[in-house]
Backbone as XML, in Angstrom:
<?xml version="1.0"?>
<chain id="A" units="angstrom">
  <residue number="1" name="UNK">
    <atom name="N" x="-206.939" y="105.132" z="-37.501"/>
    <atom name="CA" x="-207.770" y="106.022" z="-38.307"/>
    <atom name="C" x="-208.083" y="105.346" z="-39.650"/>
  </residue>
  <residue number="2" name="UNK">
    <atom name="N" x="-209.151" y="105.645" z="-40.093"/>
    <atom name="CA" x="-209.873" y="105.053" z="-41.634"/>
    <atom name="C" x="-209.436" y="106.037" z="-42.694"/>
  </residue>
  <residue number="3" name="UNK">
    <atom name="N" x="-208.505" y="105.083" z="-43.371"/>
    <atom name="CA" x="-208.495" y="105.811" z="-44.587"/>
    <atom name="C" x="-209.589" y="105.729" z="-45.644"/>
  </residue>
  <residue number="4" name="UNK">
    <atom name="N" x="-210.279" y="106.833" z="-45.798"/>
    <atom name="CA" x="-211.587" y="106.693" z="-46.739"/>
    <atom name="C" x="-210.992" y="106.658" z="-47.808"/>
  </residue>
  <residue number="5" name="UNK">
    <atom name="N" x="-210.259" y="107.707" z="-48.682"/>
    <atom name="CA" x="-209.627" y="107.289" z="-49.767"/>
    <atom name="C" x="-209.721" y="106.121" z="-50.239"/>
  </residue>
  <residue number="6" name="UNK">
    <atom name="N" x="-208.504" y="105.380" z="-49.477"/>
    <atom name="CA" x="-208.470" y="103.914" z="-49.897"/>
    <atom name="C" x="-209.708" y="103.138" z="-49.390"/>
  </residue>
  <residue number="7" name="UNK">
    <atom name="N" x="-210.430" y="102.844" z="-48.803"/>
    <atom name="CA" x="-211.873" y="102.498" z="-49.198"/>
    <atom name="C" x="-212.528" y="103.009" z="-50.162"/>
  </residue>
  <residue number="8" name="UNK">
    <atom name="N" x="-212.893" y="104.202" z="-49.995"/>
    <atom name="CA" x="-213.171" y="104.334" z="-51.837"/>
    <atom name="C" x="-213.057" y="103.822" z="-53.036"/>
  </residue>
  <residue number="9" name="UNK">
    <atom name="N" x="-211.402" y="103.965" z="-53.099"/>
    <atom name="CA" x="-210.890" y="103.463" z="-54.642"/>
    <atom name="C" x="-210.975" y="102.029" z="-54.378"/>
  </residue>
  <residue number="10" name="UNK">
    <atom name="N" x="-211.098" y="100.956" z="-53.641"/>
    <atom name="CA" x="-211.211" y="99.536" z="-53.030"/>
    <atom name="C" x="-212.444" y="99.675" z="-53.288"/>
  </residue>
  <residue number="11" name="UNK">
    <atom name="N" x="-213.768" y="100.383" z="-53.359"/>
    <atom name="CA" x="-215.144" y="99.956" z="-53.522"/>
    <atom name="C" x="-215.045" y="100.318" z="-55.326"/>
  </residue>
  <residue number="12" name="UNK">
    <atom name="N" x="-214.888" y="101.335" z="-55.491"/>
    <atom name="CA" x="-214.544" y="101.639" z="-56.780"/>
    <atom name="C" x="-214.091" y="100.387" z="-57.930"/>
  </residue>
  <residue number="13" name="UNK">
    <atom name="N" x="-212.982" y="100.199" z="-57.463"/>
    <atom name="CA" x="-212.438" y="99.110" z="-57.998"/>
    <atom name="C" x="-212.961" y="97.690" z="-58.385"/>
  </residue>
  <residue number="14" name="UNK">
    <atom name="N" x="-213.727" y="97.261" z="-57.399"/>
    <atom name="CA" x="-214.056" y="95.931" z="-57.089"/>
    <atom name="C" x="-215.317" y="96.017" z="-57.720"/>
  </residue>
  <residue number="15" name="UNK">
    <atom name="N" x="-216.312" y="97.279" z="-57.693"/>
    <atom name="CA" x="-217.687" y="97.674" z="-58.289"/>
    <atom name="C" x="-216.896" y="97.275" z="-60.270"/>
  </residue>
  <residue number="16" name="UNK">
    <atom name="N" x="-215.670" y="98.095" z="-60.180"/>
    <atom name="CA" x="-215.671" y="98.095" z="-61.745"/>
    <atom name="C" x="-215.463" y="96.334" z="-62.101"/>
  </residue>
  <residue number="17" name="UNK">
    <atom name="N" x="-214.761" y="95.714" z="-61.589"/>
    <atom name="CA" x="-214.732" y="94.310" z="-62.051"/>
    <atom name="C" x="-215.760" y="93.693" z="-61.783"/>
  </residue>
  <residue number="18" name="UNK">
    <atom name="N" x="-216.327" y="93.843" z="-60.668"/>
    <atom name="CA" x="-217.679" y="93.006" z="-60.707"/>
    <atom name="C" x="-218.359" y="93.423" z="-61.701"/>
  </residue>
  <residue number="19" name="UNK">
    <atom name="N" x="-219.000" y="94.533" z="-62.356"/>
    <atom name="CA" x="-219.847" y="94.961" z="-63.588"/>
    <atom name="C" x="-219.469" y="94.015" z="-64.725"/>
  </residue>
  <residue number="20" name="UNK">
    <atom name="N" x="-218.391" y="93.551" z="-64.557"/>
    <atom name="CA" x="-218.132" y="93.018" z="-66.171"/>
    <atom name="C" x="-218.364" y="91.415" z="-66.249"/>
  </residue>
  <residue number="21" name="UNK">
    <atom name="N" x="-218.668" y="91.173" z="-64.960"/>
    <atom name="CA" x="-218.586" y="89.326" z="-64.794"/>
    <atom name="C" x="-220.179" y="88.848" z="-64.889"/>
  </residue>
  <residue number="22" name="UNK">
    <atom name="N" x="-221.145" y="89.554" z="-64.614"/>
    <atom name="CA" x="-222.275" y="89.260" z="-65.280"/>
    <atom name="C" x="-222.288" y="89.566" z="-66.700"/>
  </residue>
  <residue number="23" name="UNK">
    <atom name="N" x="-222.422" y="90.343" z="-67.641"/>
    <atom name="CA" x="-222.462" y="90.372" z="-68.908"/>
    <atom name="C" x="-221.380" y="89.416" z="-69.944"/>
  </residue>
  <residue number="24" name="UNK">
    <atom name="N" x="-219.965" y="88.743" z="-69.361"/>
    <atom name="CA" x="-219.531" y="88.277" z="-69.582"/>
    <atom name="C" x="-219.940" y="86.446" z="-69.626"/>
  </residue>
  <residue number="25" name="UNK">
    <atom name="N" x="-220.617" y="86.264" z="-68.159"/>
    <atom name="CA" x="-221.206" y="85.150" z="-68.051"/>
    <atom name="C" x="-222.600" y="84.876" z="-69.018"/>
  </residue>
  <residue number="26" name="UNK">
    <atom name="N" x="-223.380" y="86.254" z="-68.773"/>
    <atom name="CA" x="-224.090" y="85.749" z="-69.704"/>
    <atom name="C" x="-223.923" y="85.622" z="-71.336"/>
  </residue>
  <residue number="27" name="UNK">
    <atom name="N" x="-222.941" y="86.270" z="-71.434"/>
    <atom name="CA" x="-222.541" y="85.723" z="-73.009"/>
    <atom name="C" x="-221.995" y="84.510" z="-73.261"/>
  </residue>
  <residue number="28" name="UNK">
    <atom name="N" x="-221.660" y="83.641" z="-72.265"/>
    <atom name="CA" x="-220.812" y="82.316" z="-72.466"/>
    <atom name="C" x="-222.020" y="81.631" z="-71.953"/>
  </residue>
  <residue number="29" name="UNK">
    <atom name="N" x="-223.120" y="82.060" z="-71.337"/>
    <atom name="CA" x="-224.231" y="80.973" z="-71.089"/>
    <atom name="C" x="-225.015" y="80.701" z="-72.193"/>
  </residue>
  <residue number="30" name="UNK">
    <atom name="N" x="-225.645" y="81.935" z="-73.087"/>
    <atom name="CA" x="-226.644" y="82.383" z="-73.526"/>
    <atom name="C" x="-225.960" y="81.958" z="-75.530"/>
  </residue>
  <residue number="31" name="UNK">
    <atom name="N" x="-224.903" y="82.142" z="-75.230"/>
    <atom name="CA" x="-224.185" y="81.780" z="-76.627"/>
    <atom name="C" x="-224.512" y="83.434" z="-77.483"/>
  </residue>
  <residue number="32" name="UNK">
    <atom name="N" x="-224.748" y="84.556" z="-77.041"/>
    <atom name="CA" x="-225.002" y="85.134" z="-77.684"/>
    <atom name="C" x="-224.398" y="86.532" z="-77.471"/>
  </residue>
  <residue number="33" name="UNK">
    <atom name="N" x="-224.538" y="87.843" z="-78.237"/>
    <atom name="CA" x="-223.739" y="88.702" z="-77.950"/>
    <atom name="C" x="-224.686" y="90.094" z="-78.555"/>
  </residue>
  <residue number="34" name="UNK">
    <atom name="N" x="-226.248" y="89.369" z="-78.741"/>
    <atom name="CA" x="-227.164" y="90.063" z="-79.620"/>
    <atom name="C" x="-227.504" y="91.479" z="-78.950"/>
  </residue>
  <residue number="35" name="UNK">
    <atom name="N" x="-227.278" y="92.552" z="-79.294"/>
    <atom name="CA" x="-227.400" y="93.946" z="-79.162"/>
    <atom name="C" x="-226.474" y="94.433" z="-77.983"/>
  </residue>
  <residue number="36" name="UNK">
    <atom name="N" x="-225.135" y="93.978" z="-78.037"/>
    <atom name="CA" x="-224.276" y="94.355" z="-77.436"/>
    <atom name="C" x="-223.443" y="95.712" z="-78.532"/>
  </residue>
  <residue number="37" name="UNK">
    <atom name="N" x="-222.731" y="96.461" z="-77.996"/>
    <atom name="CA" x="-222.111" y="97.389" z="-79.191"/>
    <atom name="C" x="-221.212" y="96.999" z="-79.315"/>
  </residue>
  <residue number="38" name="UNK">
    <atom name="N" x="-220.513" y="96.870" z="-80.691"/>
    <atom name="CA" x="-218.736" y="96.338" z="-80.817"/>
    <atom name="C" x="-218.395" y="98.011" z="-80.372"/>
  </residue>
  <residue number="39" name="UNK">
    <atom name="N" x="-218.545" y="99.086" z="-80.832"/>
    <atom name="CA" x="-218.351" y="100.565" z="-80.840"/>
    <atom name="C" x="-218.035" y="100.935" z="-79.328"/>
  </residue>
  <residue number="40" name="UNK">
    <atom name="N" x="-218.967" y="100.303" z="-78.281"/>
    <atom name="CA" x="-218.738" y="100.576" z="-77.365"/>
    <atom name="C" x="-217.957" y="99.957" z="-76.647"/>
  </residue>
  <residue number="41" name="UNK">
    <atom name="N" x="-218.079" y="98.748" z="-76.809"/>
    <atom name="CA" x="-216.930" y="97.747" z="-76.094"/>
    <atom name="C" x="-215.573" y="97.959" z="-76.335"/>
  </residue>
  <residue number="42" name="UNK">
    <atom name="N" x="-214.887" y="98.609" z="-77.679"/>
    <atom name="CA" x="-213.923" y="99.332" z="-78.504"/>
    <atom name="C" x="-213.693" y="99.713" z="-77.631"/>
  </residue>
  <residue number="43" name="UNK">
    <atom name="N" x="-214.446" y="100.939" z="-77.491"/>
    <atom name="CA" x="-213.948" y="102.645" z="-76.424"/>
    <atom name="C" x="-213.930" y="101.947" z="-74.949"/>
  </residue>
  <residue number="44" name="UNK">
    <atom name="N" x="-214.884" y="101.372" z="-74.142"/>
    <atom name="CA" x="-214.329" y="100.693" z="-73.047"/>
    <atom name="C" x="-212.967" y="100.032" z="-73.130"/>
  </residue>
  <residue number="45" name="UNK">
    <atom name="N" x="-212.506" y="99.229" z="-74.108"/>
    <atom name="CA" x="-211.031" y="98.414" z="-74.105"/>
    <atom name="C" x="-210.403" y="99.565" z="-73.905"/>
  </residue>
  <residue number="46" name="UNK">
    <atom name="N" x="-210.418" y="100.299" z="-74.828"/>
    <atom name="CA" x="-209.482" y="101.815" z="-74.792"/>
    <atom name="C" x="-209.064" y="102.309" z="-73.604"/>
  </residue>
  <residue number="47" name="UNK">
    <atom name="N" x="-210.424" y="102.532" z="-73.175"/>
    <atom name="CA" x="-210.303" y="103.465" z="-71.737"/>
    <atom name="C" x="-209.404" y="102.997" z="-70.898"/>
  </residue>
  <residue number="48" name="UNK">
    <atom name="N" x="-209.798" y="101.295" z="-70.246"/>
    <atom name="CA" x="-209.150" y="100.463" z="-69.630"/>
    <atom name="C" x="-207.881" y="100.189" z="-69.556"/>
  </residue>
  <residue number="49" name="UNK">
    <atom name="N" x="-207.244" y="100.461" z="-71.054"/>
    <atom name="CA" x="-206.398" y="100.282" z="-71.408"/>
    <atom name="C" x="-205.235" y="101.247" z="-71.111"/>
  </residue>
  <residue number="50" name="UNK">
    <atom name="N" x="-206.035" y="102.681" z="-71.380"/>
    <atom name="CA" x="-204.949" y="103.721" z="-70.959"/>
    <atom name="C" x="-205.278" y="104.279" z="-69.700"/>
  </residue>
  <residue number="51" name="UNK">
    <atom name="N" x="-206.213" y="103.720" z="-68.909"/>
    <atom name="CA" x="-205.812" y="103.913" z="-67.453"/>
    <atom name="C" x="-204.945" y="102.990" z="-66.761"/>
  </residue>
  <residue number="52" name="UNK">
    <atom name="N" x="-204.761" y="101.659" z="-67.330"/>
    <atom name="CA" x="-203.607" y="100.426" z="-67.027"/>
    <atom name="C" x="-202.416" y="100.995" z="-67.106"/>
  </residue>
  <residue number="53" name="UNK">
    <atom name="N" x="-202.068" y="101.817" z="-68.368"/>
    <atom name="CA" x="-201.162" y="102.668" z="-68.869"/>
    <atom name="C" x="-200.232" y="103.303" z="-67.889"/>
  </residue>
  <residue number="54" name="UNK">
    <atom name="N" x="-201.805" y="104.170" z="-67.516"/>
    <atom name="CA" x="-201.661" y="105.866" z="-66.837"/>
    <atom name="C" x="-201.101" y="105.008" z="-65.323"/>
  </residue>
  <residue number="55" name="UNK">
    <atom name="N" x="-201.848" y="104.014" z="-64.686"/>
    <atom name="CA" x="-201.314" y="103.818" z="-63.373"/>
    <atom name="C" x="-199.556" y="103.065" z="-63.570"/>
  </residue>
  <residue number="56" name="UNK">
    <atom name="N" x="-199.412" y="102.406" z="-64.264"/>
    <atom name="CA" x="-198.263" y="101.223" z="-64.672"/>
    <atom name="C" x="-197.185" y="102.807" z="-64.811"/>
  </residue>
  <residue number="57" name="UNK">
    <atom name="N" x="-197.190" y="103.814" z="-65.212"/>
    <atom name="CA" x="-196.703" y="104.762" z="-65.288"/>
    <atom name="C" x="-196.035" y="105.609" z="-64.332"/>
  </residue>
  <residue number="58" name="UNK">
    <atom name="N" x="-197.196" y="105.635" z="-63.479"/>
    <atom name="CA" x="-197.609" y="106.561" z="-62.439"/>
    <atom name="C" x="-196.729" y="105.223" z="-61.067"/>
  </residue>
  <residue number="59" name="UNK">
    <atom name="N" x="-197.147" y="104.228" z="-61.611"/>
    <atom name="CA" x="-196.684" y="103.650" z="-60.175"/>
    <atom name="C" x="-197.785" y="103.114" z="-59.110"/>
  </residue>
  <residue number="60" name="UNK">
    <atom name="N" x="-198.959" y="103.600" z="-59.304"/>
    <atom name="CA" x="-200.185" y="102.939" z="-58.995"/>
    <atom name="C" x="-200.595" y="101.885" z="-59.162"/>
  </residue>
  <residue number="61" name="UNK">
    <atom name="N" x="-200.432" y="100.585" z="-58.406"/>
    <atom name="CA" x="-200.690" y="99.381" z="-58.801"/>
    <atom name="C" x="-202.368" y="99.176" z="-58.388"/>
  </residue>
  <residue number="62" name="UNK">
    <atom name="N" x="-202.916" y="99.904" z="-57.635"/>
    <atom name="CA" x="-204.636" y="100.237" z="-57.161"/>
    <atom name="C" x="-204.884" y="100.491" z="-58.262"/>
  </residue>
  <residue number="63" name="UNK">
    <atom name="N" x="-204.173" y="101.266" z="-59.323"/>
    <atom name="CA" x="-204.922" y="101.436" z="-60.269"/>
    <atom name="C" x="-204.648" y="100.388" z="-61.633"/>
  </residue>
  <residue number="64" name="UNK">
    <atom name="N" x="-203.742" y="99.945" z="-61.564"/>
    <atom name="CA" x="-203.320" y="98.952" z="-62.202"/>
    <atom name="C" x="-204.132" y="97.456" z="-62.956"/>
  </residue>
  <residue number="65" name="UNK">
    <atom name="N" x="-203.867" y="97.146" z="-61.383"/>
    <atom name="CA" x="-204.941" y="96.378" z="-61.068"/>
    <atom name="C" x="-205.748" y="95.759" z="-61.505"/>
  </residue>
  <residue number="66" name="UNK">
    <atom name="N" x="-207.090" y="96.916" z="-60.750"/>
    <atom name="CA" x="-208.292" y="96.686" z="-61.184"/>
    <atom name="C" x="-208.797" y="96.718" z="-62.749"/>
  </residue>
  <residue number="67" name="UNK">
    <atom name="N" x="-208.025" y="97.694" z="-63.021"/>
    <atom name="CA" x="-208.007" y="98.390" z="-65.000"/>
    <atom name="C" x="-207.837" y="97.332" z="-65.436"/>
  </residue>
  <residue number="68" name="UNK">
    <atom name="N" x="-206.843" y="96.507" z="-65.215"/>
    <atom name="CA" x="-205.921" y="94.878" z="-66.230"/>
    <atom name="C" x="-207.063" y="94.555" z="-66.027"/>
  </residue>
  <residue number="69" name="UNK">
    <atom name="N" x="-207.884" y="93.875" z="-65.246"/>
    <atom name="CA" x="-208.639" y="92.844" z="-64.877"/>
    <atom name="C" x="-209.882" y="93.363" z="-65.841"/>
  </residue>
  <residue number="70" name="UNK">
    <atom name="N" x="-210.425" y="94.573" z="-65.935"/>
    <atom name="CA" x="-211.713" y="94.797" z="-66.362"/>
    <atom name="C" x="-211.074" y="95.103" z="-67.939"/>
  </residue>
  <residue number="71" name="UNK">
    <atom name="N" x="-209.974" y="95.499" z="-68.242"/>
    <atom name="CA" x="-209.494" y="95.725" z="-69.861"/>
    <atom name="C" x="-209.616" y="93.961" z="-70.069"/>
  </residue>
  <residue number="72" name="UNK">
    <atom name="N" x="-209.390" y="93.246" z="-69.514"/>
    <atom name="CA" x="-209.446" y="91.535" z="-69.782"/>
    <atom name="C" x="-210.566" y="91.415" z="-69.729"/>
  </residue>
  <residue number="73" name="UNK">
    <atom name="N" x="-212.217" y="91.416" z="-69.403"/>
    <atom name="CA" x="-213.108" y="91.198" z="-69.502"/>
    <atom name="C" x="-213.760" y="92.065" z="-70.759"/>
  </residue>
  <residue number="74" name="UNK">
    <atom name="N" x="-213.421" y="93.683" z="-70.771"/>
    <atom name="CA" x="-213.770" y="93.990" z="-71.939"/>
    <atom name="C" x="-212.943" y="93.622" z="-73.114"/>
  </residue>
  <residue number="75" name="UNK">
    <atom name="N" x="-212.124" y="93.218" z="-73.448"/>
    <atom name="CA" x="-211.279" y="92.259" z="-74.440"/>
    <atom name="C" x="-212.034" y="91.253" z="-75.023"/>
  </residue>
  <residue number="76" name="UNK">
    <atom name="N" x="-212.453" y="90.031" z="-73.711"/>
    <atom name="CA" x="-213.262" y="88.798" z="-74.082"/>
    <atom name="C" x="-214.489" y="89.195" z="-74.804"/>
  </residue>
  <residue number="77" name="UNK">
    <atom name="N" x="-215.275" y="90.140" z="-74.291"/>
    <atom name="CA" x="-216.583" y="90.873" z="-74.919"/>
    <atom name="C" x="-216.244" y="91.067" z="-76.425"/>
  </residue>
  <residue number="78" name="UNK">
    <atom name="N" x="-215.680" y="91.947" z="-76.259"/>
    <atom name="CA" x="-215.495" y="92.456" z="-77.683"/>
    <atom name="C" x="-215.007" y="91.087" z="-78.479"/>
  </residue>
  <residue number="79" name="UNK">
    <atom name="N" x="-214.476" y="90.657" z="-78.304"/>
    <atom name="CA" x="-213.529" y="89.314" z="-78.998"/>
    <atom name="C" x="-214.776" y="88.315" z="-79.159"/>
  </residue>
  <residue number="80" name="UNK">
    <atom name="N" x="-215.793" y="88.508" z="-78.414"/>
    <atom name="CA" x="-217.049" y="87.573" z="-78.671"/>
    <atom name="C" x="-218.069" y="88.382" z="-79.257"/>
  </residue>
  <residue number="81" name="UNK">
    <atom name="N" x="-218.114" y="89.618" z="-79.034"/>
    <atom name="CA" x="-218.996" y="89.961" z="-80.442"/>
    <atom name="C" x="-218.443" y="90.162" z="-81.880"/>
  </residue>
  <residue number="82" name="UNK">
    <atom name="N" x="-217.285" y="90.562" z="-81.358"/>
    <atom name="CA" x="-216.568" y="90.053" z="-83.493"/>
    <atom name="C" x="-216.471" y="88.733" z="-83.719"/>
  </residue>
  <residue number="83" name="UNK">
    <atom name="N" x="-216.301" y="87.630" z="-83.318"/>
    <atom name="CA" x="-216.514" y="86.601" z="-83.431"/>
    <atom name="C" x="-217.929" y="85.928" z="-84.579"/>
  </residue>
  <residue number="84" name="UNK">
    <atom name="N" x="-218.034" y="85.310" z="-85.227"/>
    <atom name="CA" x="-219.124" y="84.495" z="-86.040"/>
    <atom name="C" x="-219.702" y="83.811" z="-85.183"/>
  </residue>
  <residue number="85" name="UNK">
    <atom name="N" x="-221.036" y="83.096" z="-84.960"/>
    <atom name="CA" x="-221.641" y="82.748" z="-84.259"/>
    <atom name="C" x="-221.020" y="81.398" z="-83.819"/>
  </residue>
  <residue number="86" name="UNK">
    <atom name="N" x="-220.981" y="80.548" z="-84.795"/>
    <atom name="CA" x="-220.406" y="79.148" z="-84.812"/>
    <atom name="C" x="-218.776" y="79.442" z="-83.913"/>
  </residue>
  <residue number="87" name="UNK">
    <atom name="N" x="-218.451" y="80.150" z="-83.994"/>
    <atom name="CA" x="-216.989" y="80.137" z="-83.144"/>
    <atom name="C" x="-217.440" y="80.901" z="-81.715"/>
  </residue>
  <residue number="88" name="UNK">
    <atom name="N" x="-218.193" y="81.837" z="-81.653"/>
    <atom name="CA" x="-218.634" y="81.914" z="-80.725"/>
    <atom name="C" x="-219.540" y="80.932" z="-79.269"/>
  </residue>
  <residue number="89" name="UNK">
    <atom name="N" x="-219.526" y="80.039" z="-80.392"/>
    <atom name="CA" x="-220.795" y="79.246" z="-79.141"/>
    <atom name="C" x="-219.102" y="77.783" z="-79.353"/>
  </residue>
  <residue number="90" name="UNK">
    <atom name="N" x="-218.019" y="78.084" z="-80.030"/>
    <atom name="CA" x="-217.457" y="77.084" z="-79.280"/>
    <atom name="C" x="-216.322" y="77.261" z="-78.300"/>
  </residue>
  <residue number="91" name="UNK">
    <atom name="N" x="-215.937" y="78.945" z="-78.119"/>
    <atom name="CA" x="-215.534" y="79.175" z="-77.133"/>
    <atom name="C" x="-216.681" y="79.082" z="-75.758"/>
  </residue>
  <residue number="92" name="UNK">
    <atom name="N" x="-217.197" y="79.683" z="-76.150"/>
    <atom name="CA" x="-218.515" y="79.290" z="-74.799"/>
    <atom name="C" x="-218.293" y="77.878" z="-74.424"/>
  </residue>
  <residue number="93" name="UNK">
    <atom name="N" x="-218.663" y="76.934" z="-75.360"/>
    <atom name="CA" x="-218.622" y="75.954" z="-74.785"/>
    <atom name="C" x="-217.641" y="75.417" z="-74.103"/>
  </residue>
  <residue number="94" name="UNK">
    <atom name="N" x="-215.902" y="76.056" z="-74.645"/>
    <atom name="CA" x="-215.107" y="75.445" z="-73.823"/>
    <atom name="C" x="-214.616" y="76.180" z="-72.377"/>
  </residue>
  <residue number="95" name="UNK">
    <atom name="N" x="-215.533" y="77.193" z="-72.331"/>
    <atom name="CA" x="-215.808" y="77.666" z="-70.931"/>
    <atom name="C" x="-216.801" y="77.062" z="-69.892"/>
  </residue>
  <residue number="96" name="UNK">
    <atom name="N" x="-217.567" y="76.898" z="-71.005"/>
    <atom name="CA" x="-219.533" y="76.881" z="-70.028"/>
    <atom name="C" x="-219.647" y="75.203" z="-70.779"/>
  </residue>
  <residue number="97" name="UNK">
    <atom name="N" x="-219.116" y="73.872" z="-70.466"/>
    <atom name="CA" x="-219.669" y="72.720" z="-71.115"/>
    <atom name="C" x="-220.954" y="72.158" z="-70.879"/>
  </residue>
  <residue number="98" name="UNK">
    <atom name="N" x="-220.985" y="72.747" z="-69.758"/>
    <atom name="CA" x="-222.465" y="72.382" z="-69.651"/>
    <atom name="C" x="-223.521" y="72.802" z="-70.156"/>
  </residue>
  <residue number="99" name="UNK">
    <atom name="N" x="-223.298" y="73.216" z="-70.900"/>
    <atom name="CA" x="-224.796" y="74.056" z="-71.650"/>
    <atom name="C" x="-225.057" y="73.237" z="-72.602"/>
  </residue>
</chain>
């Protein structure tokens, strides 16, 4: 029998980390972080953060998980739009050298 549940939270999951690996890439391609929100990227870390919390708590490593992984991508974001430009384009670079 199919557990839908767990397909669900498995599409769920994998949808939330994938969302963050394009906007992330393009900030390490593009060198830039221009009309991104620090405000919002804030409250995303947050969120991420205390659902990492709530599962690490709870005992939910499904939820665990996926949360660590996307609280680590919204981290880098935010950490690259507070960033100054000049330090910004040299973490990029020591991600993305080819640019």
């Amino acid at each position: 029998m199919i557990d839908w549940v767990t397909i669900i939270g498995t599409v769920g999951a994998c949808a939330s980390v994938a969302s963050f690996t394009p906007q992330a890439w393009k900030i390490i391609h593009e060198r830039s972080t221009q009309g991104l929100s620090l405000a919002m990227f804030a409250l995303t870390a947050l969120a991420f953060a205390a659902w990492t919390a709530f599962g690490f708590l709870k005992g939910e490593w499904t939820l665990v998980i996926p949360n660590a992984i996307c609280l680590c991508f919204a981290l880098f974001i935010l950490g690259m739009i507070a960033l100054p430009q000049r330090e910004k384009e040299e973490v990029a670079q020591a991600i993305d050298p080819e640019k």
